[in-house]
mmCIF file of the N, C-alpha and C atoms, coordinates in Angstrom:
data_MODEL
# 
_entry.id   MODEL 
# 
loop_
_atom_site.group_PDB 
_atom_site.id 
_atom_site.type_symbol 
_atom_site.label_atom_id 
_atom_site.label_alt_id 
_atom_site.label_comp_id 
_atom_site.label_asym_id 
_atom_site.label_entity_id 
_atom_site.label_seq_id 
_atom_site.pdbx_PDB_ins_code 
_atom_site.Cartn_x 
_atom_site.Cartn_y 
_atom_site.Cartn_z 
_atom_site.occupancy 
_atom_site.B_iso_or_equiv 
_atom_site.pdbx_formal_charge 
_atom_site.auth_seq_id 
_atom_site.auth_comp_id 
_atom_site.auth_asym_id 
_atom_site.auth_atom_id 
_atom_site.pdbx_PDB_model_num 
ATOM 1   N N  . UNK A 1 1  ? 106.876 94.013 86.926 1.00 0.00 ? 1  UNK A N  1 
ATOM 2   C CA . UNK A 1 1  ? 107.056 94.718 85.667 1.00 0.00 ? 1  UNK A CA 1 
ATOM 3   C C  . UNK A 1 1  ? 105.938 94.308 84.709 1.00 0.00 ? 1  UNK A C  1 
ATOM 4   N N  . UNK A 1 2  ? 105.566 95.197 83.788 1.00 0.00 ? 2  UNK A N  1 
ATOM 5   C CA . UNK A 1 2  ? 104.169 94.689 83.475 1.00 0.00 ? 2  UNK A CA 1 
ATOM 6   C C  . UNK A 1 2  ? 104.449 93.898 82.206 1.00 0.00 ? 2  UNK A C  1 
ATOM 7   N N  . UNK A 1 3  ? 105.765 93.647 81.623 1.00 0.00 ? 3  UNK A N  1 
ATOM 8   C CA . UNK A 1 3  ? 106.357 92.971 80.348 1.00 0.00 ? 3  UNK A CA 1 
ATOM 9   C C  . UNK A 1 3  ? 106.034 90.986 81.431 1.00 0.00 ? 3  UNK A C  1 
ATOM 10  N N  . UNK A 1 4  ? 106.554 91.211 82.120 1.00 0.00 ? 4  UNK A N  1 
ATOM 11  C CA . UNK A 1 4  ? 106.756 89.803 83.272 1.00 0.00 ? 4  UNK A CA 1 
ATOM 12  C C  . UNK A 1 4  ? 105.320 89.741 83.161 1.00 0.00 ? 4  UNK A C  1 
ATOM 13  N N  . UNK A 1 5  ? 103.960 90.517 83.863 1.00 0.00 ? 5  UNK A N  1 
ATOM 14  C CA . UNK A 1 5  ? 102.771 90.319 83.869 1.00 0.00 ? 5  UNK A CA 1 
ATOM 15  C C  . UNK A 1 5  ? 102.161 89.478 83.064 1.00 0.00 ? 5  UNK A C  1 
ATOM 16  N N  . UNK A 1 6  ? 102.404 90.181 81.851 1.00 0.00 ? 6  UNK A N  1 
ATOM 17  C CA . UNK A 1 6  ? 102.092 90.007 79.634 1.00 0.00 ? 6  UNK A CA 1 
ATOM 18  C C  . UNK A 1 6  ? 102.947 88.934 79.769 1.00 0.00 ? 6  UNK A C  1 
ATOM 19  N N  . UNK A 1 7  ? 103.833 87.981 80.267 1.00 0.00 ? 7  UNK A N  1 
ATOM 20  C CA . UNK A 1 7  ? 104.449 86.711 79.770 1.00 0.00 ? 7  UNK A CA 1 
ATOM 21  C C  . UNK A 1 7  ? 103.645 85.991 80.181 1.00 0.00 ? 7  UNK A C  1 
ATOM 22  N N  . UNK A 1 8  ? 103.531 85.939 81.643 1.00 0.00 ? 8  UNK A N  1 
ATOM 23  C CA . UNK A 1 8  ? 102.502 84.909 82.697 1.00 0.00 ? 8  UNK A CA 1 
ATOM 24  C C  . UNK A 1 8  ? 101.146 85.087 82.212 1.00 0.00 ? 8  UNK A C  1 
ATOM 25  N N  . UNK A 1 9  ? 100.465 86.398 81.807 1.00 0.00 ? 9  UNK A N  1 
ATOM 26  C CA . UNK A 1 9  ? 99.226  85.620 81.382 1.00 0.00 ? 9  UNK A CA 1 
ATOM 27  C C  . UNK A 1 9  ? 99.269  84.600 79.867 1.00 0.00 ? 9  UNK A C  1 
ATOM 28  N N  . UNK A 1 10 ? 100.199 85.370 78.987 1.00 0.00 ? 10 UNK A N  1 
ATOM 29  C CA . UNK A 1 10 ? 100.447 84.403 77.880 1.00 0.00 ? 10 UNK A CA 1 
ATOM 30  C C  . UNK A 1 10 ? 101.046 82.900 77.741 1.00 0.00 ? 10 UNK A C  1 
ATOM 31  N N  . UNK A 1 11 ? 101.210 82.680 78.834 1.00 0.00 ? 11 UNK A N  1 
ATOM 32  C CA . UNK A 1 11 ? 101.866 81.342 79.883 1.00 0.00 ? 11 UNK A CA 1 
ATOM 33  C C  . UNK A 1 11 ? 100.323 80.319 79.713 1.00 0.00 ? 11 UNK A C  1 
ATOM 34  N N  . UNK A 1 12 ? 99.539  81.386 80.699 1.00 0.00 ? 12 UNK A N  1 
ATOM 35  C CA . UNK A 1 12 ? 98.380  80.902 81.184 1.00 0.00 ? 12 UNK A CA 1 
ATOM 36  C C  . UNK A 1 12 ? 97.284  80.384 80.330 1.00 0.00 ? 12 UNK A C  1 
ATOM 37  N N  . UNK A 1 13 ? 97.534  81.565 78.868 1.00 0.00 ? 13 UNK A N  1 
ATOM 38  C CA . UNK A 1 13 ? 96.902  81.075 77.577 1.00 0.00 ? 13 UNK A CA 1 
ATOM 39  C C  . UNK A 1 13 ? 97.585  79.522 77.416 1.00 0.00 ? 13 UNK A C  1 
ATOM 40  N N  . UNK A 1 14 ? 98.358  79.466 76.691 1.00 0.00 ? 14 UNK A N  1 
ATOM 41  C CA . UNK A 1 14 ? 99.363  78.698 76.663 1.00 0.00 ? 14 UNK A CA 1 
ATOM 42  C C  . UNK A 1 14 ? 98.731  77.051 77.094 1.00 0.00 ? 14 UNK A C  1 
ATOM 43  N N  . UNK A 1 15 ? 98.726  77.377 78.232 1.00 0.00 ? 15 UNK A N  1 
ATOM 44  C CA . UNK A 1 15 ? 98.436  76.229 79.325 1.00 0.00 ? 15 UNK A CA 1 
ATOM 45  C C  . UNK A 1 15 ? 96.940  75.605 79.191 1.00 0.00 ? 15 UNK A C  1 
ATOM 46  N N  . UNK A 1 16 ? 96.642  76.763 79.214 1.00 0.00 ? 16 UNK A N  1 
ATOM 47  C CA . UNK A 1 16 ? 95.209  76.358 78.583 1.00 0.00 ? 16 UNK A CA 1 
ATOM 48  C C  . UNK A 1 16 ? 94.676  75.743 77.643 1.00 0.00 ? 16 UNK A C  1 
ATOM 49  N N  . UNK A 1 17 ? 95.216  76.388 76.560 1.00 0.00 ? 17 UNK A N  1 
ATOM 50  C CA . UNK A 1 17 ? 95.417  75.829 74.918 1.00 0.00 ? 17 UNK A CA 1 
ATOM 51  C C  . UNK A 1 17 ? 95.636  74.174 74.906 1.00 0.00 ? 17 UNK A C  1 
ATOM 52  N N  . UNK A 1 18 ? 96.473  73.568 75.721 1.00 0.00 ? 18 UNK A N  1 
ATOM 53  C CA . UNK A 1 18 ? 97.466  72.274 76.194 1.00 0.00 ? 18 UNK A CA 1 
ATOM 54  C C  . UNK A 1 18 ? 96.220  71.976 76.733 1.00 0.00 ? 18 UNK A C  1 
ATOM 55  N N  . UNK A 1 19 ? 95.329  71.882 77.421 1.00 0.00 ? 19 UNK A N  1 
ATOM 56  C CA . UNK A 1 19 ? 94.321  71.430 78.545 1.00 0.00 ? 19 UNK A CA 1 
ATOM 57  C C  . UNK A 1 19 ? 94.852  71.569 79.908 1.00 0.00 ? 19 UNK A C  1 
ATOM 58  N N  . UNK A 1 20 ? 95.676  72.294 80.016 1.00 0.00 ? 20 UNK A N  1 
ATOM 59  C CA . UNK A 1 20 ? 96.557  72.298 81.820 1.00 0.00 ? 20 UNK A CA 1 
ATOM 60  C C  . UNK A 1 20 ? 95.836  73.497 82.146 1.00 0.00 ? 20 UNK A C  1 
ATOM 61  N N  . UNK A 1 21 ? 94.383  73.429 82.520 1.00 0.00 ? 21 UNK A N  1 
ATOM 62  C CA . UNK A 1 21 ? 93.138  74.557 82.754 1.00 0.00 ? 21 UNK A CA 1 
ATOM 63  C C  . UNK A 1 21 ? 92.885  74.763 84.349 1.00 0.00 ? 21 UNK A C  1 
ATOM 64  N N  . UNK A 1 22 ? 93.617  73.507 85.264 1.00 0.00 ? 22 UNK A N  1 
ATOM 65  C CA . UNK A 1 22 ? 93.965  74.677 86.526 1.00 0.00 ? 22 UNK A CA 1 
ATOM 66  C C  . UNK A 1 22 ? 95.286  74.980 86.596 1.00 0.00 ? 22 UNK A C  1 
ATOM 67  N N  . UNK A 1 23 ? 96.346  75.388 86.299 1.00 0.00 ? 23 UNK A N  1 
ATOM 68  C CA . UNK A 1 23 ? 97.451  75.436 86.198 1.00 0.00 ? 23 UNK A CA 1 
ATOM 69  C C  . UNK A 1 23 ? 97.026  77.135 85.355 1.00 0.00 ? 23 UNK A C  1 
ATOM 70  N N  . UNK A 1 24 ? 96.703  77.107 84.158 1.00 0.00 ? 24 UNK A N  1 
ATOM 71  C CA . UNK A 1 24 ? 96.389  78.174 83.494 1.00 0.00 ? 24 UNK A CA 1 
ATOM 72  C C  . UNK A 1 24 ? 95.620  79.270 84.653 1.00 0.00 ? 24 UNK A C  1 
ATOM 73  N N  . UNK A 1 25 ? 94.577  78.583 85.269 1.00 0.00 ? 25 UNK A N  1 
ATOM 74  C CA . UNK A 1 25 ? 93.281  79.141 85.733 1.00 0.00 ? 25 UNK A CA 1 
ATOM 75  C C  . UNK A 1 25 ? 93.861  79.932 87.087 1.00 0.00 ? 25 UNK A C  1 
ATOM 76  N N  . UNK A 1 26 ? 95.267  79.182 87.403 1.00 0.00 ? 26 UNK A N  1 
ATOM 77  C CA . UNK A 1 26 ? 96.006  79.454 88.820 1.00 0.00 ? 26 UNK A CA 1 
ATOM 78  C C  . UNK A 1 26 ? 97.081  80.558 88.220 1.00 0.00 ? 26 UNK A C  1 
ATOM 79  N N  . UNK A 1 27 ? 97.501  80.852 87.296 1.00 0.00 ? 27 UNK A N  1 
ATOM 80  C CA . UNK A 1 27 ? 98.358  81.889 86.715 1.00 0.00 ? 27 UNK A CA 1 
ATOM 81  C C  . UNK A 1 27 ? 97.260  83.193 86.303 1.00 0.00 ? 27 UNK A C  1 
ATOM 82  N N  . UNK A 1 28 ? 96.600  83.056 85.721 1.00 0.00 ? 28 UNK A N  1 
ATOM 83  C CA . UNK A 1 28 ? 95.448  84.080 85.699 1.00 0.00 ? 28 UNK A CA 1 
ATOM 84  C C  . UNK A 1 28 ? 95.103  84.567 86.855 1.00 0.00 ? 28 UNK A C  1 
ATOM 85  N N  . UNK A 1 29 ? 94.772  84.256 87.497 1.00 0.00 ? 29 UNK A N  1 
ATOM 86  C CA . UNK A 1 29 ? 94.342  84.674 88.891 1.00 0.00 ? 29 UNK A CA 1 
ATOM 87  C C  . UNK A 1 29 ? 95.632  85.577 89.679 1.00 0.00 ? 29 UNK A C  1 
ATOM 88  N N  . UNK A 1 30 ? 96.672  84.730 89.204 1.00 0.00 ? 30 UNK A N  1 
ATOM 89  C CA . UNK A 1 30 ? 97.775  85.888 89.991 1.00 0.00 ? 30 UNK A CA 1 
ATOM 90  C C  . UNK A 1 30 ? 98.209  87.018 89.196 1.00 0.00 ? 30 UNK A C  1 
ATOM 91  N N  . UNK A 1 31 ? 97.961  86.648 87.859 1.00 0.00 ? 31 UNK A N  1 
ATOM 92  C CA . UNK A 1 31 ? 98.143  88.123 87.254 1.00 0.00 ? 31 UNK A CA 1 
ATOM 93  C C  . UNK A 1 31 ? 97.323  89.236 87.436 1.00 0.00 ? 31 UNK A C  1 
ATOM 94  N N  . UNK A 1 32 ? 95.664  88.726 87.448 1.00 0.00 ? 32 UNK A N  1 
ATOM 95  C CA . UNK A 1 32 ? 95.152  89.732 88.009 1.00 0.00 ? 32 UNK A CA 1 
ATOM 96  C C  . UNK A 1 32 ? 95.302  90.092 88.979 1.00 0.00 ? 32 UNK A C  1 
ATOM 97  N N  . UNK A 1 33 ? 95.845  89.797 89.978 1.00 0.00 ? 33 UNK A N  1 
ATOM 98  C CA . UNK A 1 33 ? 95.635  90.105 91.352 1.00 0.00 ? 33 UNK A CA 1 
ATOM 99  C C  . UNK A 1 33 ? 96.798  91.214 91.124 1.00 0.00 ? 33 UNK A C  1 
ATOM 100 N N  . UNK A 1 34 ? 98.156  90.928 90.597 1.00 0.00 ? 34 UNK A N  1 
ATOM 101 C CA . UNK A 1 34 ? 98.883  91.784 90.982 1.00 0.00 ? 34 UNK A CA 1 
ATOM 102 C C  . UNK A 1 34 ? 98.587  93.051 89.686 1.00 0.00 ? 34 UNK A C  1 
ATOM 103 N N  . UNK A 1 35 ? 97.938  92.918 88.500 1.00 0.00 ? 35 UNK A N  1 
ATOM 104 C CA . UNK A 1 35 ? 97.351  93.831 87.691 1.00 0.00 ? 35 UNK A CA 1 
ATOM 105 C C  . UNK A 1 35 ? 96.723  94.750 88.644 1.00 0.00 ? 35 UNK A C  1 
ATOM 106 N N  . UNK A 1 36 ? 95.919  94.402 89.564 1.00 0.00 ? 36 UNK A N  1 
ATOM 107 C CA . UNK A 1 36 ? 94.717  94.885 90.621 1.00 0.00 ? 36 UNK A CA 1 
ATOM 108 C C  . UNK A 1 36 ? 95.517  96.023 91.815 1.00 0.00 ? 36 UNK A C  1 
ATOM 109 N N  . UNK A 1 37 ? 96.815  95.523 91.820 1.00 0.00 ? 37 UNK A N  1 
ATOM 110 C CA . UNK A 1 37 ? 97.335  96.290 92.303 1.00 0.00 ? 37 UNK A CA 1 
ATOM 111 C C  . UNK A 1 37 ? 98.270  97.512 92.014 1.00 0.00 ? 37 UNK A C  1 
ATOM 112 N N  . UNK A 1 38 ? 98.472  96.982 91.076 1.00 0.00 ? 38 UNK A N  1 
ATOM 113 C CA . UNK A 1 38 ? 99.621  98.050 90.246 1.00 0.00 ? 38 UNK A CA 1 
ATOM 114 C C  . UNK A 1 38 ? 98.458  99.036 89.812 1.00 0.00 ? 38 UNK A C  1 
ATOM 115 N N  . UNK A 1 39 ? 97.398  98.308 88.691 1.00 0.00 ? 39 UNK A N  1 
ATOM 116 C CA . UNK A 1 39 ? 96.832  99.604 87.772 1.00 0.00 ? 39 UNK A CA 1 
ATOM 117 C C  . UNK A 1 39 ? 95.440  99.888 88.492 1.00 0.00 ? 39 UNK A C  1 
ATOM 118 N N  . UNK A 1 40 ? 95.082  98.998 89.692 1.00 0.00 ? 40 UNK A N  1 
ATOM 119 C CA . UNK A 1 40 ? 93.336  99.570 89.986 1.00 0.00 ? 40 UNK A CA 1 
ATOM 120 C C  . UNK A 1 40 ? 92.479  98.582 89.733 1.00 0.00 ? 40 UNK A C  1 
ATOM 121 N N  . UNK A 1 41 ? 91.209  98.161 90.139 1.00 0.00 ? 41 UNK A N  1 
ATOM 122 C CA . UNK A 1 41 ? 90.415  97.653 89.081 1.00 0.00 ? 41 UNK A CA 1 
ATOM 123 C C  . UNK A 1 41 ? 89.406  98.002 87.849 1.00 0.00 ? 41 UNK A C  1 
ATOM 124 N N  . UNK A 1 42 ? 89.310  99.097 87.886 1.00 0.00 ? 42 UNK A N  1 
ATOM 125 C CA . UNK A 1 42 ? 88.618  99.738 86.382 1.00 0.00 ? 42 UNK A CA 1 
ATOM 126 C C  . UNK A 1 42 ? 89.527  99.766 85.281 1.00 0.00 ? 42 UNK A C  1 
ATOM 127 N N  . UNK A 1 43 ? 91.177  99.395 85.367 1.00 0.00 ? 43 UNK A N  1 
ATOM 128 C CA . UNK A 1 43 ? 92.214  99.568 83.898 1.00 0.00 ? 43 UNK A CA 1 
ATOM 129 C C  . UNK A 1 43 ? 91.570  98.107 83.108 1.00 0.00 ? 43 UNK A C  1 
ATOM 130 N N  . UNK A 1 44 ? 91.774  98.936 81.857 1.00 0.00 ? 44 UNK A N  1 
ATOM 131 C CA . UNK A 1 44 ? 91.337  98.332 80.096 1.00 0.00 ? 44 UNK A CA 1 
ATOM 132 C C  . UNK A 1 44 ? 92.255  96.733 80.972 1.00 0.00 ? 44 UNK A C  1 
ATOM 133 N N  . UNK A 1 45 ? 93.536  96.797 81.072 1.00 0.00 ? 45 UNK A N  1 
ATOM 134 C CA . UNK A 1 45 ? 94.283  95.742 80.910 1.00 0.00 ? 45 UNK A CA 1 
ATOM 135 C C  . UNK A 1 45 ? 93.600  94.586 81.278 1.00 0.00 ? 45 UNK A C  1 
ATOM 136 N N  . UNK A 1 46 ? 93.105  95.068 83.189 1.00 0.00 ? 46 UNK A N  1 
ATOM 137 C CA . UNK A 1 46 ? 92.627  93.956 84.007 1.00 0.00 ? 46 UNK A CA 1 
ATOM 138 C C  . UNK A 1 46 ? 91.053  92.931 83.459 1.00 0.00 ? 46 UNK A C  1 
ATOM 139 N N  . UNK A 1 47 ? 90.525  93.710 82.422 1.00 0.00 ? 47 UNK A N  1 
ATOM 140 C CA . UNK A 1 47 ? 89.651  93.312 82.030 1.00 0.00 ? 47 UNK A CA 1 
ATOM 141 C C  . UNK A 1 47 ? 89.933  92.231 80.643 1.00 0.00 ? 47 UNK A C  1 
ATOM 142 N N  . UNK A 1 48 ? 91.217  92.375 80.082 1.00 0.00 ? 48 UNK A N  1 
ATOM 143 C CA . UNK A 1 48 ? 91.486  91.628 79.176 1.00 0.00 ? 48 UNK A CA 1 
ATOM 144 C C  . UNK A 1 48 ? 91.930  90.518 80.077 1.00 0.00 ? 48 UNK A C  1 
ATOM 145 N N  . UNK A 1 49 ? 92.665  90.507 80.832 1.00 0.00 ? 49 UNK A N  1 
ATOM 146 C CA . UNK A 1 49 ? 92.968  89.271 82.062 1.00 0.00 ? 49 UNK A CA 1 
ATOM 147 C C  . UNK A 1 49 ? 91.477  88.729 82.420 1.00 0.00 ? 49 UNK A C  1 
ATOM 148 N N  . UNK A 1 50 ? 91.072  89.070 82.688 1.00 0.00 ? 50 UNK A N  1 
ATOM 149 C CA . UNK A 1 50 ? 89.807  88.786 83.135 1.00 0.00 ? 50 UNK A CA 1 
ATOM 150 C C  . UNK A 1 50 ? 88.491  88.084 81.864 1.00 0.00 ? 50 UNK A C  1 
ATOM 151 N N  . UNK A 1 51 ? 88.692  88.386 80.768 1.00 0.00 ? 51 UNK A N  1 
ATOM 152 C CA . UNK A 1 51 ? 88.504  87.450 80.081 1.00 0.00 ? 51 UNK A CA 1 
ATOM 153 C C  . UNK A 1 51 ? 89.559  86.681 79.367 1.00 0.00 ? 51 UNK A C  1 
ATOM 154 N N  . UNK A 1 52 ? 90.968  86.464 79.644 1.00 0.00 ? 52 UNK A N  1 
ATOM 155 C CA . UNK A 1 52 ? 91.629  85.331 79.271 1.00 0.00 ? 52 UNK A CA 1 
ATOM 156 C C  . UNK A 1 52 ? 91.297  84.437 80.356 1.00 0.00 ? 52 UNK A C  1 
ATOM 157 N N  . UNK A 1 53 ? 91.076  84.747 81.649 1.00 0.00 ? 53 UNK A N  1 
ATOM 158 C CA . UNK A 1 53 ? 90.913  83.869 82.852 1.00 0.00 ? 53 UNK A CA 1 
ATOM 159 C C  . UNK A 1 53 ? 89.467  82.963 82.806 1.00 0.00 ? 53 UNK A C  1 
ATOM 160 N N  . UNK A 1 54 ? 88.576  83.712 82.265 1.00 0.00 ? 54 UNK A N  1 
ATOM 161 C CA . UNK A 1 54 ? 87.328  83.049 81.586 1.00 0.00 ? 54 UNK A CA 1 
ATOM 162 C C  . UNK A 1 54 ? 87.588  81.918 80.536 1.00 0.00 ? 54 UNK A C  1 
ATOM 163 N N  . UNK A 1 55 ? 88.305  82.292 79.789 1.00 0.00 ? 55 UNK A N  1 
ATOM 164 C CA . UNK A 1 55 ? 89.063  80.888 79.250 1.00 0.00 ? 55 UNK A CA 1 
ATOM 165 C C  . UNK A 1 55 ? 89.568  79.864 79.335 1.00 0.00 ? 55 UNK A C  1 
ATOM 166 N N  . UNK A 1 56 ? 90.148  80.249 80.752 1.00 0.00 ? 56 UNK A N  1 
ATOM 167 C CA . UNK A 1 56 ? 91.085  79.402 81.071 1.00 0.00 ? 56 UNK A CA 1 
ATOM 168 C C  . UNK A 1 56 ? 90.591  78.238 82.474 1.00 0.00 ? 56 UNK A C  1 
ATOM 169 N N  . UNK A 1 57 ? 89.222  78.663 82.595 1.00 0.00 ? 57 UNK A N  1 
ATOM 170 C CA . UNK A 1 57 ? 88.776  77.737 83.626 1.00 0.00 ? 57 UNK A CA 1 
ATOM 171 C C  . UNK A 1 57 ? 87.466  78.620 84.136 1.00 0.00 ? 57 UNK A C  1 
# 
């Protein structure tokens, strides 16, 4: 569900923020992946994941 998606990457912020930057860096990665599947890789969304994941490690 893409509300569940939007928690886990805000998790991942989160984690990050804390210094827990593979933990964050390991939640990012699965959101995109399943972003990647649901919406494609050219959707607006996956690219905002994709620079929170830059953040995050």
């Amino acid at each position: 569900h893409p509300d569940t998606l939007r928690a886990r990457s805000n998790l991942a912020v989160t984690l990050s923020d804390q210094g827990k930057l593979d933990e964050a860096a390991a939640i990012q990665t699965e959101v995109l992946d399943k972003r990647r599947q649901i919406l494609g890789d050219d959707h607006p969304n996956n690219k905002n994941v994709m620079w929170k994941r830059g953040l995050s490690g």
